[in-house]
C-alpha positions in Angstrom: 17.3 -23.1 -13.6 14.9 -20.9 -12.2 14.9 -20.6 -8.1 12.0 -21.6 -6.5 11.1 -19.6 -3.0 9.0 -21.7 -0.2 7.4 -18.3 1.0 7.5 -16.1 -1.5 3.6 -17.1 -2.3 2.7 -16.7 1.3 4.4 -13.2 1.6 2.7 -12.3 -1.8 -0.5 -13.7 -0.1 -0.6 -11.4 2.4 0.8 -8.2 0.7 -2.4 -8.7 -1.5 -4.9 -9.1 1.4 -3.0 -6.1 3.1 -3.7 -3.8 0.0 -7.2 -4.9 -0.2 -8.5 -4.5 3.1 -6.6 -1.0 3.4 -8.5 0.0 0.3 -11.7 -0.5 1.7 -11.2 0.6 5.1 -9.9 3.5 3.6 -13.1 3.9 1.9 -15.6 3.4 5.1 -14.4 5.7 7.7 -12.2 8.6 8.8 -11.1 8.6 11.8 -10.4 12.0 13.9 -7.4 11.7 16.9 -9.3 15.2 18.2 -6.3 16.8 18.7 -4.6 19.2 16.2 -0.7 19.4 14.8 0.4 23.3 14.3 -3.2 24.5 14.4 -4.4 21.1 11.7 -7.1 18.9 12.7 -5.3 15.3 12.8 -7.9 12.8 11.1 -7.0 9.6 8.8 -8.9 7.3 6.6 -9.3 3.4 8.1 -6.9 2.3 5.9 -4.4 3.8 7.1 -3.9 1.9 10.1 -3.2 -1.1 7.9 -1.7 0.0 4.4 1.6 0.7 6.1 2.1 -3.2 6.1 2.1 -3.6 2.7 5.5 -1.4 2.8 6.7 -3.3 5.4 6.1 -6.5 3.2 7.5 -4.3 0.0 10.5 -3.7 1.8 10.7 -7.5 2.8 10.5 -9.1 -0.8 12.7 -6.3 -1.8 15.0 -7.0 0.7 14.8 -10.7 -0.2 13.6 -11.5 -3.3 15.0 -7.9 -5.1 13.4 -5.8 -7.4 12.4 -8.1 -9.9 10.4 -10.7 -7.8 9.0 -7.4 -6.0 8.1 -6.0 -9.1 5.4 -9.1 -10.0 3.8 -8.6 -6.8 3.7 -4.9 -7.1 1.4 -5.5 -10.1 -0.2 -8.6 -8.8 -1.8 -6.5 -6.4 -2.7 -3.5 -8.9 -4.3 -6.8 -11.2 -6.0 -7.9 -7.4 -7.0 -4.0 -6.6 -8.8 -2.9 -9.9 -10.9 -6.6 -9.8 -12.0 -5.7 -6.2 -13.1 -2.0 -7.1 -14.9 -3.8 -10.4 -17.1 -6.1 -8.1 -17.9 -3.6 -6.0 -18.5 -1.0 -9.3 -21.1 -4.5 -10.1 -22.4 -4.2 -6.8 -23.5 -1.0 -6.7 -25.1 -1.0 -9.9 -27.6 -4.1 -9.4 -30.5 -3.1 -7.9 -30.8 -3.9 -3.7 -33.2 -6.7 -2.7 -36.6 -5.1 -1.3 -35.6 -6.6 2.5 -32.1 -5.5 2.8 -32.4 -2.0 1.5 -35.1 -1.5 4.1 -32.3 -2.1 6.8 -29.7 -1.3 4.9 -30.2 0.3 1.4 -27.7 2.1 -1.2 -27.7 5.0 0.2 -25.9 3.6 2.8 -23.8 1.2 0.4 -23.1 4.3 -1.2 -21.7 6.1 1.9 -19.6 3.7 3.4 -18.2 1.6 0.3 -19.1 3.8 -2.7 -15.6 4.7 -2.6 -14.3 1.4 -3.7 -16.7 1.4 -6.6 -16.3 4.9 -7.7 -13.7 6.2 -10.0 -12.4 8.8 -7.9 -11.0 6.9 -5.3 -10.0 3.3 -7.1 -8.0 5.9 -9.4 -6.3 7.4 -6.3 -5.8 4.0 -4.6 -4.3 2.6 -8.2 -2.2 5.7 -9.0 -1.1 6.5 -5.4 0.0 2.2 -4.7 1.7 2.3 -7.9 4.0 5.6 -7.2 4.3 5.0 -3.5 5.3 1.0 -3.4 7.6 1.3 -6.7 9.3 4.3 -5.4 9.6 2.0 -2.0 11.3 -0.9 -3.9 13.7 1.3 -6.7 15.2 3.1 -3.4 15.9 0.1 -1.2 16.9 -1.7 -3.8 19.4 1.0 -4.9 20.5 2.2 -0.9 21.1 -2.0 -0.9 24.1 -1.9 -3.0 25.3 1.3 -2.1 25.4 0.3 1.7 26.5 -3.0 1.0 23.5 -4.8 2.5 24.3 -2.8 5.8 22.0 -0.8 8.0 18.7 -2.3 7.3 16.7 0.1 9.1 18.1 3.3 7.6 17.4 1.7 4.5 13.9 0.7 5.2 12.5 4.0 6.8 14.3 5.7 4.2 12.6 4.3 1.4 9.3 4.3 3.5 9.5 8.2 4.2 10.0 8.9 0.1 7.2 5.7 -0.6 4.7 6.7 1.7 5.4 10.6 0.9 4.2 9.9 -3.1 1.4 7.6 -1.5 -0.1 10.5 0.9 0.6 12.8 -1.7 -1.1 11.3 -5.1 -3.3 9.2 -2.6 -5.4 12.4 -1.1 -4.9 14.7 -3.9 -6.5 12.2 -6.7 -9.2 11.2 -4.2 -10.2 15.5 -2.6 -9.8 16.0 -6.6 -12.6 13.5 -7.7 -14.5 14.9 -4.9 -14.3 11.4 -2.9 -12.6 14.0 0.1 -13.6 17.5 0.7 -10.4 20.1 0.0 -10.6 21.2 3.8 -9.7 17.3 4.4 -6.5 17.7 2.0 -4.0 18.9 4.1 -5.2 16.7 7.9 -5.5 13.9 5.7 -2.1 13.8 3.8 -0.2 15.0 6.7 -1.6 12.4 9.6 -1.5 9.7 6.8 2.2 10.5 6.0 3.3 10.8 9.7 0.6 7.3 11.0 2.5 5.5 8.2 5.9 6.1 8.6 5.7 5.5 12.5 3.9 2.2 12.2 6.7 1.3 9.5 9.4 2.7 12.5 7.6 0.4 14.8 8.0 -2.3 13.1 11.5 -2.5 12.4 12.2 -5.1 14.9 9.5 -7.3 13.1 10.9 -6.7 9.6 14.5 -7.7 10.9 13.1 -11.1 12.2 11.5 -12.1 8.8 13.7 -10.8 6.8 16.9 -13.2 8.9 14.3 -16.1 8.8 13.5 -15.7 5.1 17.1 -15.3 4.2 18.1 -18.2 6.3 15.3 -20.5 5.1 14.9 -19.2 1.2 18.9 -19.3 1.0 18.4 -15.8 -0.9 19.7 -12.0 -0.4 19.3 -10.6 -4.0 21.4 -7.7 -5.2 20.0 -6.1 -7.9 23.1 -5.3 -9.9 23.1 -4.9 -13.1 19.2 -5.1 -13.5 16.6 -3.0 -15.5 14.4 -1.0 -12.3 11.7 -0.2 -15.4 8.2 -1.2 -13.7 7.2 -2.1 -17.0 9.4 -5.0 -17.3 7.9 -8.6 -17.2 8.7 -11.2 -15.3 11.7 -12.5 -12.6 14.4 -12.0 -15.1 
């Protein structure tokens, strides 16, 4: 008989919104800390400040669930990303009422969310979420059983700093490459995105312990993913 979770809906609920809002706050700003690291101008997309959630829930269902029930999320939000960057893809190609592009316009659609409907950056989004959050999973998943279930922090800022590496990493280069960022932007971006990330993930530790006990407690579940197939290809729980 299959096991059915209370929460693991609700968790998959907000890992989804997470991913979603990130994406398009990613999209309408970039924000500059006006300092500089070893001469580099520190700057990060809007996303940034909330995409690190969506490792801390990865880590979470992981954690709790174990690869498998991670792994259907995982591509639940890829399905839920790609249909948001299609509507906006509609959006931008039907043509502006004659009021609101006179206070508004496309040119200013354009600016500030032509990212989410432009190939360049959904395909950075897509490739860099798939990499990053799979990566995430496989490693705490695997650090699980070899620290038998022990340590949960070094286990979930480890797999953060290799997730959130192949993020930053595919994230900007996809996106400077498709000319969504400008190549001077490459190495600010990647670099204050990596280091943002991992500290908000560091930061909340305390809050990922506390779910984590209460989901355990309350789901009666602590999966160990022996013995399971980690190919992200694989379909369903089982």
């Amino acid at each position: 008989m299959t096991h059915r979770y209370k929460y693991l809906d609700l968790v998959m609920a907000f890992f989804v919104t997470v991913l979603i809002v990130s994406n398009i706050a990613s999209s309408a700003k970039i924000v500059g800390l006006g300092f500089s690291l070893f001469g580099t101008p520190l700057s990060f997309d809007g996303g940034t400040l909330l995409f690190p959630l969506s490792y801390v829930f990865g880590d979470i269902l992981t954690e709790v669930y174990g690869f498998r029930a991670s792994r259907r999320v995982i591509w639940t939000g890829f399905a839920a990303l790609a249909l948001a960057a299609l509507v906006f893809f509609m959006l931008k190609a039907l043509p502006g009422d004659a009021g609101w592009e006179s206070y508004a316009g496309s040119a200013a659609y354009s600016a500030i969310l032509g990212g989410m409907s432009s190939g360049g950056l959904v395909l950075a989004s897509l490739a860099a979420y798939w990499a990053g959050e799979f990566s995430n999973s496989v490693v705490l998943s695997k650090l699980k059983i070899l620290m038998k279930g022990k340590l949960l922090w070094v286990r979930t800022i480890g797999s953060t700093l290799i997730g959130e590496a192949l993020d930053s990493l595919v994230f900007v280069f996809i996106a400077s490459l498709c000319g969504v960022f400008g190549w001077e932007l490459f190495v600010s971006l990647t670099l204050t995105n990596y280091l943002l990330k991992c500290s908000i993930e560091v930061l909340m530790t305390p809050v990922t312990y506390r779910v984590t006990a209460f989901l355990k407690k309350n789901e009666n579940a602590d999966v160990y993913d022996t013995g399971i197939s980690f190919n992200p290809f694989k379909r369903g729980l089982h």
